[in-house]
C-alpha positions, -999 to 999 in steps of 0.1 A, spaced: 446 59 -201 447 25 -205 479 8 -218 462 -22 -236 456 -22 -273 433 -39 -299 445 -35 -330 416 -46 -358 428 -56 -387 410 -52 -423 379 -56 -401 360 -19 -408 325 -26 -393 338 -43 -361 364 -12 -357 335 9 -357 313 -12 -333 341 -14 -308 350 26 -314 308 30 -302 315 6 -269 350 27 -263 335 36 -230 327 3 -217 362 -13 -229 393 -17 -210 414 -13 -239 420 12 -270 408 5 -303 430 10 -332 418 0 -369 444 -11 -389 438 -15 -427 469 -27 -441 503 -45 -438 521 -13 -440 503 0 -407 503 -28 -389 535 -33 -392 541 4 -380 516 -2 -352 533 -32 -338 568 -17 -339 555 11 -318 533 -3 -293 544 -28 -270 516 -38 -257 485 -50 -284 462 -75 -297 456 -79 -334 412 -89 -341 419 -105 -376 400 -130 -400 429 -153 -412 463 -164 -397 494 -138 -400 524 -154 -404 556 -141 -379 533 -128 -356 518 -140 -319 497 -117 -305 465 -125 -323 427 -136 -318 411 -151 -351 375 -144 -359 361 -177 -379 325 -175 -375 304 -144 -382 281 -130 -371 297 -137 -331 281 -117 -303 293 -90 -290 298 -99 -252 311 -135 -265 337 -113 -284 347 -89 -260 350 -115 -232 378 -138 -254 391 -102 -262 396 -95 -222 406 -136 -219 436 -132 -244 449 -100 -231 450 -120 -197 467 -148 -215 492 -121 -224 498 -98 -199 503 -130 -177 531 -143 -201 550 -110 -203 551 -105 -164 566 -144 -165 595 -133 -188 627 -114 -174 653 -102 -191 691 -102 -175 717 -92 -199 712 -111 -232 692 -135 -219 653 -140 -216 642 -165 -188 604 -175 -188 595 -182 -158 564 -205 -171 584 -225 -190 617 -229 -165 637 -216 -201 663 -196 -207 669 -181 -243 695 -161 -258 702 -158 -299 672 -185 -308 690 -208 -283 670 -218 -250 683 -239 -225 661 -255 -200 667 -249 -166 657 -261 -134 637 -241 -103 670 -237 -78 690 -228 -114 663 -197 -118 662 -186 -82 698 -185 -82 702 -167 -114 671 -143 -103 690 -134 -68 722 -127 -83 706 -108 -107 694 -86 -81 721 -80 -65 750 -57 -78 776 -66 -57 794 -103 -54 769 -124 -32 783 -152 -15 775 -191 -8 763 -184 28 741 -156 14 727 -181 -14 726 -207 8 703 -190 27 681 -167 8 677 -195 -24 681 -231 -6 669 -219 27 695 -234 49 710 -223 78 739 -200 71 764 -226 96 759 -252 81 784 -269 65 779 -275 29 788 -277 -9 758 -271 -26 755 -235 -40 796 -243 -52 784 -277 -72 752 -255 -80 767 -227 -93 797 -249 -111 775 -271 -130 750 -238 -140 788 -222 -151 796 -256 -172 761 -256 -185 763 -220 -198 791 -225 -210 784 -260 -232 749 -248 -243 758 -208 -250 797 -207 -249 795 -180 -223 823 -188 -195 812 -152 -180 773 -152 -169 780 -160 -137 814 -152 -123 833 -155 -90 848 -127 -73 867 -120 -40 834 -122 -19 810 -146 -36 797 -144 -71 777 -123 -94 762 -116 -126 784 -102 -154 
């Protein structure tokens, strides 16, 4: 079964066009006739596509139809082209703790709060992430910066200090990234 879902909303006759093509289509079609149940549907399928006519307000995940009559393959095609758009922005966001990172945007966001971040800042807080026990500067230094592990350097300390102070400023969390015994980790 296919994991994808197009949810039409208040549109009857192209539910039942779709619903004849189910076959051909890389996606399930759901038709959706009210607020009430597509509210319902979007709380309890993760991933979806709403076909409406007009704008919805509060929600992303949709493809207006403006002109009518629209062919068939034309429609289907920015149907497949937005669930692209989609699935390529939900494998770009990770989640560690409370926070969100997008990886598209170089953003991290926690409580309508988002921070940008550089590339180094990501890899580091990706690598830690990964990792459940304390990692240390040599290990970072290596694995995120690429530097040999003897030689003699500062960076992933002034790094991870001014990603601390930063997290700290912008989200008043003194605890994302803490340092233990043997290197530092993710709280």
């Amino acid at each position: 079964m296919n994991n994808q879902n197009l949810l039409i909303y208040q549109l009857p006759y192209l539910c039942e066009i779709m619903s004849e093509l189910d076959d051909y289509l890389n996606f399930e079609v759901i038709e959706i006739s009210n607020q009430e149940s597509l509210d319902k549907q979007m709380k309890s399928i993760s991933n979806h596509l709403i076909i409406t006519k007009k704008e919805i307000p509060k929600i992303k995940n949709y493809l207006i139809i403006k002109s009518e009559p629209i062919k068939i393959s034309k429609l289907i095609e920015k149907i497949n082209i937005q669930l692209l758009k989609q699935k390529f922005n939900d494998q770009s966001q990770i989640l560690i703790n409370n926070y969100k990172i997008d990886l598209n945007s170089r953003e991290i966001f926690k409580d309508e709060k988002k921070l940008k971040l550089t590339e180094k800042e990501i890899q580091t807080i990706i690598y830690l992430s990964n990792n459940a026990k304390p990692t240390s500067s040599d290990e970072l230094q290596s694995k995120v910066w690429g530097y040999q592990k003897e030689l003699e350097t500062h960076t992933v300390e002034t790094h991870i200090y001014r990603l601390r102070k930063k997290f700290l400023n912008f989200f008043n969390d003194n605890d994302f990234i803490i340092s233990e015994k043997n290197g530092y980790k993710i709280k």
